[in-house]
C-alpha positions in Angstrom: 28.8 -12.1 10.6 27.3 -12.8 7.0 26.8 -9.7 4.5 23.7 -9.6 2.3 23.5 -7.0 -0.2 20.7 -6.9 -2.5 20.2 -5.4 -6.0 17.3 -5.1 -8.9 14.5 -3.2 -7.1 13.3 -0.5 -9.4 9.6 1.0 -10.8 7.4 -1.4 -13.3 3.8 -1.2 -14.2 1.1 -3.6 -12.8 1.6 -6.8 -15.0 5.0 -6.6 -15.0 8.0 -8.4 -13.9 11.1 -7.7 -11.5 14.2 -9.9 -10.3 15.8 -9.2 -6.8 18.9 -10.8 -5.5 20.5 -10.9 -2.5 24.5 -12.2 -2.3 25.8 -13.6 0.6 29.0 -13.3 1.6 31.0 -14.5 5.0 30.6 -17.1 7.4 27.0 -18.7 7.3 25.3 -22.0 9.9 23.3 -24.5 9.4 20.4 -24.7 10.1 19.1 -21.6 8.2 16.4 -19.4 6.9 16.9 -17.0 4.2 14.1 -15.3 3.0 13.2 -11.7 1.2 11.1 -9.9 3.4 8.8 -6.4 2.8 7.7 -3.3 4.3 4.7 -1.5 2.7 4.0 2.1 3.5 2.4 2.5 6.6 2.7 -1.7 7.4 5.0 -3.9 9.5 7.8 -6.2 7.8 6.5 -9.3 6.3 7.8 -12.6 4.9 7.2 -12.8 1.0 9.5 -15.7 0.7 11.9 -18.1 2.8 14.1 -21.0 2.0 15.2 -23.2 4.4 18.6 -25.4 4.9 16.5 -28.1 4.2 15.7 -26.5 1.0 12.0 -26.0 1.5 10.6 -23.1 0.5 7.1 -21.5 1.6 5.9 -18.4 0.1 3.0 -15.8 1.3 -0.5 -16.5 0.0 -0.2 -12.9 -1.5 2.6 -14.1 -3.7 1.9 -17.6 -4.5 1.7 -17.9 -8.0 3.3 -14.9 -9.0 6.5 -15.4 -7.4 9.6 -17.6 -7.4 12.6 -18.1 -5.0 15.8 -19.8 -6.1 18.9 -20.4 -4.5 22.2 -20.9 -6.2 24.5 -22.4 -3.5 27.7 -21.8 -5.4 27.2 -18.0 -6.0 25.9 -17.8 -2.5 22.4 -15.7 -3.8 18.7 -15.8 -3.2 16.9 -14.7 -5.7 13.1 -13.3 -6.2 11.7 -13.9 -9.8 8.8 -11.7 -9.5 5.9 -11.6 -12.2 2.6 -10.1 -12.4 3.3 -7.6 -10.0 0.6 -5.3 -8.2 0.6 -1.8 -7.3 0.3 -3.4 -3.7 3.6 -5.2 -4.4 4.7 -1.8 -3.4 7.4 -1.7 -0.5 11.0 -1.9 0.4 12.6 -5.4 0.2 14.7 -6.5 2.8 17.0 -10.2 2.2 17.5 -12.1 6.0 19.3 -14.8 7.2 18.9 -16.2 11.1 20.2 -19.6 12.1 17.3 -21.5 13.0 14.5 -23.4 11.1 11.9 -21.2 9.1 9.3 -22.7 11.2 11.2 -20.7 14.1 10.4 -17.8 11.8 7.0 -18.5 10.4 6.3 -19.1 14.3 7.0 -15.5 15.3 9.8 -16.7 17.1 11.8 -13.7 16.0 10.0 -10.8 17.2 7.9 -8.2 15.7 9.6 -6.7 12.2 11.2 -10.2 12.5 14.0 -8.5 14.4 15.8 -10.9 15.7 16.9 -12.1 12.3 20.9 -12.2 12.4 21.5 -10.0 9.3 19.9 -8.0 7.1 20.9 -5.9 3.6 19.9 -2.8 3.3 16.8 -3.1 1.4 15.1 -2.5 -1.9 12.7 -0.2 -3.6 10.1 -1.9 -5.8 7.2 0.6 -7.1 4.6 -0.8 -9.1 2.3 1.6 -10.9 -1.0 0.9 -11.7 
């Protein structure tokens, strides 16, 4: 089974600018999704950002703009360049793999909280302050 472990949450003001990444390690499948996902107080995991084997990459209208996904296939990372941040960019962020198409994920074909993703880190604090 693949580990993800994630690093570079942390507390910013509105306006400002956070990187998270995610390493990979183990065995991993194609196809793939991998993707940073987010839980805001009091709201159910979403999908910020997902890259697929195919290497397309579809991001949350809340997001757009603001943030970038990059993969760097020889370190085995994901990262989230993340700029402009809002106070409601506020939550803990989780990196996932599954071995299916992000349509299959973008679909709801995983479940609520996206749980049938195949791993998951252990998550990230971002706080943004206004």
């Amino acid at each position: 089974q693949v580990q993800l472990v994630e690093s570079g949450g942390g507390s910013v003001q509105a306006g400002g600018s956070l990187r998270l990444s995610c390493a990979a390690s183990g065995d991993t499948y194609q196809p793939y999704c991998m993707g940073w996902f987010r839980q805001r107080p009091g709201k159910r995991r979403e999908a910020v950002a997902t890259i697929d084997s195919d290497e397309s990459i579809t991001y949350d209208d809340s997001v757009k703009g603001r943030f970038a996904l990059s993969m760097d296939n020889v370190k085995r990372t994901l990262s989230l360049q993340m700029d402009s941040l809002k106070p409601e960019d506020t939550a803990t962020y989780y990196c996932g793999i599954v071995w299916v198409h992000c349509t299959v994920v973008a679909g709801g074909g995983l479940g609520k909280d996206y749980n049938g993703m195949n791993s998951w880190g252990k998550g990230t604090l971002v706080t943004i302050s206004s």
